[in-house]
C-alpha positions as CSV (number, residue, x, y, z in Angstrom):
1,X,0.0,0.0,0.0
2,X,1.6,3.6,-0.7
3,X,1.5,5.8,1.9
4,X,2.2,9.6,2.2
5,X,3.0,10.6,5.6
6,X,3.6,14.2,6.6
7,X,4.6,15.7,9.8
8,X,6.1,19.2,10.8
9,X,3.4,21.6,11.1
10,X,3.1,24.2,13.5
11,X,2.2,27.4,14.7
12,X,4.6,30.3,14.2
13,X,4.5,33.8,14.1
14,X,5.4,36.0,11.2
15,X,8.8,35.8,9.9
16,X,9.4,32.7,11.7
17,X,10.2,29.3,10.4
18,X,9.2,25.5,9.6
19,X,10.5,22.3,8.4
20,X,7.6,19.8,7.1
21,X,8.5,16.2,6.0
22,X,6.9,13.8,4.0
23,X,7.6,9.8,3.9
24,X,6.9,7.8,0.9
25,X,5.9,3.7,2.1
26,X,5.2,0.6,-0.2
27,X,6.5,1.6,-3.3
28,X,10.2,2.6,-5.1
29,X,11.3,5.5,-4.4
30,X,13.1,7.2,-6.8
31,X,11.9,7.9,-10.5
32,X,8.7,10.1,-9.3
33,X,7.6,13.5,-8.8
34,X,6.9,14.5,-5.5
35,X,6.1,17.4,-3.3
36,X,3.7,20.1,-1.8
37,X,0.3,21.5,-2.1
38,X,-1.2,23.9,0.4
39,X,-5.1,24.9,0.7
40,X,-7.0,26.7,3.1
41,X,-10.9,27.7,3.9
42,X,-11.9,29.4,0.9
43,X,-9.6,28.8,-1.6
44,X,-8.4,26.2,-4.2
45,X,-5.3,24.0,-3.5
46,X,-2.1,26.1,-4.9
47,X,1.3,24.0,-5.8
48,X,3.7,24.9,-3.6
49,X,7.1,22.9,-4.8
50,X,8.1,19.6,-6.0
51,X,10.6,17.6,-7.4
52,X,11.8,14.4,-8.9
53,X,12.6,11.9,-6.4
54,X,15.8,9.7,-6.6
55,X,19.3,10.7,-7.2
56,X,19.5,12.0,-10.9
57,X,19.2,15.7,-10.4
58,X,16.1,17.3,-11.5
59,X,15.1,20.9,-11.9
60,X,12.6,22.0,-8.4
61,X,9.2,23.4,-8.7
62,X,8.1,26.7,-6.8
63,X,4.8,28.4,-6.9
64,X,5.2,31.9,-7.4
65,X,4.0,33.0,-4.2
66,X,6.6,31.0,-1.8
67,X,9.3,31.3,-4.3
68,X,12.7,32.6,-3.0
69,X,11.4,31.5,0.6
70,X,10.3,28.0,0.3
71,X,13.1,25.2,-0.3
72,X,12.1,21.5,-1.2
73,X,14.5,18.7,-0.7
74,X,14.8,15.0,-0.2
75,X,16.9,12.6,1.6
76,X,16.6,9.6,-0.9
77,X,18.1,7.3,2.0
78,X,14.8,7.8,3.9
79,X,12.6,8.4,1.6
80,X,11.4,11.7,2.6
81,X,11.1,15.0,1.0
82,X,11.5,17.8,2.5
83,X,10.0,21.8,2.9
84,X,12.2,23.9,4.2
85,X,9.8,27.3,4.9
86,X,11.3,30.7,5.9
87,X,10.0,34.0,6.3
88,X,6.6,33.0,6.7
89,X,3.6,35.5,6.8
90,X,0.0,34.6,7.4
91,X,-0.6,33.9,4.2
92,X,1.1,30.6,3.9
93,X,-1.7,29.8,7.1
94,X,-2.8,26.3,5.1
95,X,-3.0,22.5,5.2
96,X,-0.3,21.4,3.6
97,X,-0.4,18.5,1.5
98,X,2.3,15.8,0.5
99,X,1.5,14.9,-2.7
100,X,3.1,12.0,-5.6
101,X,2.7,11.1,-9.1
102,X,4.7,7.7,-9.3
103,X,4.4,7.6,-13.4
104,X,6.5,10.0,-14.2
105,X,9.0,12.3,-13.2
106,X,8.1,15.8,-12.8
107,X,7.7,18.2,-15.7
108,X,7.1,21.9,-17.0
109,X,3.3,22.7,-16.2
110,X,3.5,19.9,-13.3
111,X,1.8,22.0,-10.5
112,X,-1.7,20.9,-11.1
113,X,-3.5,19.3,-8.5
114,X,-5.1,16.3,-11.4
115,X,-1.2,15.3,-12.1
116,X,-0.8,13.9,-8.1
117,X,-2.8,10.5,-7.9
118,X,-2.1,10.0,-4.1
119,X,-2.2,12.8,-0.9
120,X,-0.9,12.7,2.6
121,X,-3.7,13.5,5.3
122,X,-2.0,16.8,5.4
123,X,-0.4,19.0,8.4
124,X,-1.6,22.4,9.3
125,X,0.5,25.4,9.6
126,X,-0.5,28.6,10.9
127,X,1.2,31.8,11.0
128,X,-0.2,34.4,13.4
129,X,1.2,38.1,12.8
């Protein structure tokens, strides 16, 4: 059975910092793409990064709005991607979501919700000003 499961969030205050993580279970590891969604009340699920698992460097995937602040990564030893978040404001207040496409490897026009065939459970962050 795959299994996505997440853990890191928290609540912070503005400007602060988190570190989520995401375990992939019951499946290979490398060859996938693999990452982040956010959503909260109100709003449609936004792509936050991703990347191509495994150790062939791939290019990383940032929306626009965490760009320059967000930082994916993965420890291919463990299975487990990373999001490394800095300078956080309340915006980025959302359920964040591990996500995985194990057909392919991630690609130009990959942050859509559709391309990610299995989800974590998520893990809420909140930033309070």
């Amino acid at each position: 059975e795959v299994r996505l499961v997440e853990s890191g969030g928290d609540s912070v205050q503005a400007g602060g910092s988190l570190k989520l993580a995401c375990v992939l279970s019951g499946v290979y590891y490398s060859g996938h793409c693999m990452g982040w969604f956010r959503q909260s009340p109100g709003k449609e699920r936004e792509g936050v990064a991703v990347l191509s698992t495994g150790d062939v460097p791939g290019r990383k995937h940032y929306g626009d709005s965490v760009e320059g602040r967000f930082t994916i990564s993965q420890d291919t030893a463990k299975n487990t991607v990373y999001l490394q978040m800095d300078n956080l404001t309340p915006d980025d207040t959302a359920m964040y979501y591990c996500v995985a496409n194990l057909f392919q490897r991630c690609f130009v026009g990959t942050m859509v919700p559709d391309n990610y065939h299995y989800w974590g459970q998520g893990t809420q962050v909140t930033v309070s000003s």
